[in-house]
N, C-alpha and C positions, 0 to 999 in steps of 0.2 A: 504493500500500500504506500510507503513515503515514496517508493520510487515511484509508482504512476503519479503523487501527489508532485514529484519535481520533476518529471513528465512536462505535469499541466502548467507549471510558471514556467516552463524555457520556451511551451511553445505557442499560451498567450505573447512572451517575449518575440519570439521568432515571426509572428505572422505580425504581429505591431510595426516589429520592424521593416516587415513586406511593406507595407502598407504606408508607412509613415515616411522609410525613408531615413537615414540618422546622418541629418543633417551636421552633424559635430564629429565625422572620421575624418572630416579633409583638415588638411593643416599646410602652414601656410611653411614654404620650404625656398631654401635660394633668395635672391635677394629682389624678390616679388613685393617689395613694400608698398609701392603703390599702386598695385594691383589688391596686396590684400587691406590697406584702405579702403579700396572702393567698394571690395567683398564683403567688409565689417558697415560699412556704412547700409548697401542690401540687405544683412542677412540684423545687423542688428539693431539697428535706427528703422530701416520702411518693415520689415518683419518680411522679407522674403528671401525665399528658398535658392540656393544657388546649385544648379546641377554641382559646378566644380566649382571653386575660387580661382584657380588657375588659368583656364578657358572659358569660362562663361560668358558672354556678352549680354548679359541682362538672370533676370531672375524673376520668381512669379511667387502669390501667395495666393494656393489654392484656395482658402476660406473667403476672399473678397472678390476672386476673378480677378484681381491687378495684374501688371505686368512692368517690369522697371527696367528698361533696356540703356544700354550702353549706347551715347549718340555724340558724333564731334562736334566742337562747337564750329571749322570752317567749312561742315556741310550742313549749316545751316543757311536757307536761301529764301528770296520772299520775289514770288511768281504772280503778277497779277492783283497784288494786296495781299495775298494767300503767303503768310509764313508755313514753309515747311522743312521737315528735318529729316534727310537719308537715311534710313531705317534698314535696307537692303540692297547689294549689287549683284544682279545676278547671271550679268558676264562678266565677274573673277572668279580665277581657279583660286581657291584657298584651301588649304590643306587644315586649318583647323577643326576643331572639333565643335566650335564655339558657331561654325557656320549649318551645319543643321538645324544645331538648336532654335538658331537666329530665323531658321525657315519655319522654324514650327510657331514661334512666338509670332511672326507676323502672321498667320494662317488663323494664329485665339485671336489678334486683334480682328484679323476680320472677322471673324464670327463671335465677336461682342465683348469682348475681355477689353478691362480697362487700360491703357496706356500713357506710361510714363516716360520721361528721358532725363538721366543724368547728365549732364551735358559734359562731358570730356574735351580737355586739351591737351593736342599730342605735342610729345618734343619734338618730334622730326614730322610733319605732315606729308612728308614725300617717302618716305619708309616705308617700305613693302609690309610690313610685320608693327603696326605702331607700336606706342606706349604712354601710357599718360602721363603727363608732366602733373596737371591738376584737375582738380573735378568740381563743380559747384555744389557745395551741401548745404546752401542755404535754398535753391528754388530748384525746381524740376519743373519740366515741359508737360501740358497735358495736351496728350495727343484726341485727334478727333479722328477723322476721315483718312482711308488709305486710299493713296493715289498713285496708278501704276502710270509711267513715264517712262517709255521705253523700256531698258533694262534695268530702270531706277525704281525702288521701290519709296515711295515717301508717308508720313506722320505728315497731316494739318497741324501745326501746333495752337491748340485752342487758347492756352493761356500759360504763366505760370505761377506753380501754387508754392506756398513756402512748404518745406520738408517738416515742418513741425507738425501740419499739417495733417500729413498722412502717416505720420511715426508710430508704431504700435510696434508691443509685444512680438517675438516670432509668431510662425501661427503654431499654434497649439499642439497640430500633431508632434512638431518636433518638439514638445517637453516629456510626448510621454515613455519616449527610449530610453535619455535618460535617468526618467523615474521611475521606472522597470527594472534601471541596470543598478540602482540602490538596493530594491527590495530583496534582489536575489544577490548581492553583496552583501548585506545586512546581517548579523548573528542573530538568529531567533530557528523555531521551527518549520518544517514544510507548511505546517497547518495553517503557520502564519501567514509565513509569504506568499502562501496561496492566496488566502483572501484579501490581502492588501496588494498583491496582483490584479485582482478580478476587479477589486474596487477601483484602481486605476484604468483600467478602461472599463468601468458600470456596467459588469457582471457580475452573477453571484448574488452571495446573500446581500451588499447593497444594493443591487439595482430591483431585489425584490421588496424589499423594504420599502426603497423610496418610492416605489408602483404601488405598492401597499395603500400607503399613506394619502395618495391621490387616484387611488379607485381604479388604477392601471389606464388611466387615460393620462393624454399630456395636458401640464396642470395650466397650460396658455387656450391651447386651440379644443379642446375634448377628446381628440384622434383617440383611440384605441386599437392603433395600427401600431403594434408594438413592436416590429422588424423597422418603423422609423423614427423612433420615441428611444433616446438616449439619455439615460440616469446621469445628469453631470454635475459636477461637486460645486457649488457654491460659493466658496471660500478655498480659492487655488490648493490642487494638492501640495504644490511646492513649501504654502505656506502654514499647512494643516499640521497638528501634530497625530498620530497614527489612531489616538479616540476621535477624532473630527472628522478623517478619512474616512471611518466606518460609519459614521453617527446618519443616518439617514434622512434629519432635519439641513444635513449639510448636501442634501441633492435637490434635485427640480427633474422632475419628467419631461423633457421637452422635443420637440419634433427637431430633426436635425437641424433643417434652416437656423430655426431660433436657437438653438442649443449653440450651433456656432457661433453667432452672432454673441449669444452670452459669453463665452468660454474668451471670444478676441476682445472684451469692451466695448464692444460698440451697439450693447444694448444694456439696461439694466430695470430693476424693479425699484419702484419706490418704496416707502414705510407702508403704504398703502396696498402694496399691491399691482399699481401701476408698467406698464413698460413704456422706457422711456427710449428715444434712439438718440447716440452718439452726432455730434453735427456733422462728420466729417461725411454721414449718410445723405446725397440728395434728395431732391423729395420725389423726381425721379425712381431713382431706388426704396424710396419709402411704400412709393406707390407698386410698384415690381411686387415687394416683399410685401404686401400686403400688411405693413405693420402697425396702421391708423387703429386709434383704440383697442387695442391690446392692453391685457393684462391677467394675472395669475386669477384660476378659478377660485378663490377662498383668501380670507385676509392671512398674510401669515403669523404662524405662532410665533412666541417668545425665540425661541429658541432659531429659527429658521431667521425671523429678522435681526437678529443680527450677524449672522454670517450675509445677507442682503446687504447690512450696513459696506461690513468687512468689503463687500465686492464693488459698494457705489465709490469706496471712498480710496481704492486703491489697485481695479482693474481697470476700472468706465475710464476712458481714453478721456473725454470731457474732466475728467476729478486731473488730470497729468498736467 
């Protein structure tokens, strides 16, 4: 029995990690500094995911559909009144690896994914192979419309927004390898690190608990489609101690959309009950997401409001 019990945390671990991705094996080698600048400024000021640090030309954060692409500032051009910014060449041979990726990231924008541009300045602009001398980390370019221009691929640049802006936490998935690769480094027993396994991704005896608690419906919309109703912790696992992990007043049932939305700050519940959104949300996307008066099915208890507190005052991108 402990063996199938350590079994079942290597391979909650194992599929987490399918899934998630562990963002934190790349490491920054050679004298790539300003490269891994710009990798640290991606992955840990906008909260996006970078295939590599070393070749990446941009990076994406699957929970908001963004996209934060690498863009020079001497291809940038203004056609007609129309600023726009070289996003794509696609008669150069380039041997990187950073140039599929760059095919696949303009293929999300077109098909509706947000887009960003760091704007880069190379040392040499005639170098086959650039490198960035500097980057701006106060604005980014918001891209609009893609416009094909012979072998030119380009970004409308709709405006730019300050990076404080859209700054957020990584996204989520990538904390939960991490806190998987504690539990099962941790001294205690299988029986333990099983269920504070399970509880870390809202399995097990927490997520029956907290479906308990709100009548196995999500405690926002009523859904009782429970393969999309995700038990998620309230008051960061990071910041939990191992009774609050388990404590099932420290969960909310909620439909994934919203769950995400909860989990990156860019949603939260009032004293009341309330859900409120983040501004960094258009209204736009308020309207997409359906999130116009919203709020938790029942006022919460003692105990649940204030892990609520804990989260308005120290997740919600708005409290930052």
């Amino acid at each position: 029995m402990p063996f199938t019990r350590a079994a079942t945390i290597k391979r909650i671990f194992v599929n987490t990690c399918l899934r998630a991705g562990d963002g934190q094996r790349y490491a920054a080698k050679g004298n790539a500094s300003h490269l891994m600048s710009i990798s640290n400024f991606f992955t840990n000021t906008l909260g996006a995911n970078l295939s590599n640090p070393r070749w990446s030309w941009g990076a994406s954060n699957p929970q908001t559909n963004q996209l934060f692409l690498r863009v020079w500032y001497d291809e940038l051009e203004t056609v007609d009144g129309v600023e726009r910014s070289l996003i794509l060449k696609t008669d150069r041979s380039y041997s990187s690896p950073g140039y599929p990726e760059r095919q696949r990231h303009v293929e999300a924008l077109r098909n509706g994914a947000q887009g960003y541009g760091v704007v880069c300045t190379a040392k040499d602009i005639h170098a086959s192979g650039r490198t960035i001398k500097h980057f701006d980390r106060e604005l980014l370019l918001q891209f609009g419309d893609i416009i094909d221009d012979g072998p030119s691929v380009f970004a409308v640049v709709m405006s730019r927004v300050p990076a404080n802006e859209l700054a957020r936490p990584k996204s989520a998935a990538s904390s939960v390898v991490p806190d998987l690769k504690s539990i099962l480094n941790r001294r205690g027993g299988v029986t333990e690190k099983e269920t504070l396994a399970n509880a870390r991704v809202g399995q097990g005896a927490f997520r029956a608990d907290v479906l308990r608690i709100w009548d196995s419906r999500c405690c926002v919309t009523g859904s009782q489609l429970l393969d999309a109703i995700r038990a998620s912790h309230v008051k960061p696992w990071r910041d939990s101690t191992n009774t609050e992990r388990l404590d099932p007043n420290n969960g909310l049932p909620l439909i994934a959309t919203i769950d995400a939305l909860f989990d990156a700050g860019l949603v939260i519940f009032s004293a009341d009950g309330k859900l409120k959104v983040a501004r960094c949300i258009n209204d736009v996307e308020r309207e997409l997401l359906g999130l116009a008066d919203l709020g938790l099915s029942r006022t919460p208890n003692r105990a649940l409001a204030e892990y609520l507190l804990y989260h308005r005052e120290t997740v919600f991108l708005d409290a930052k």
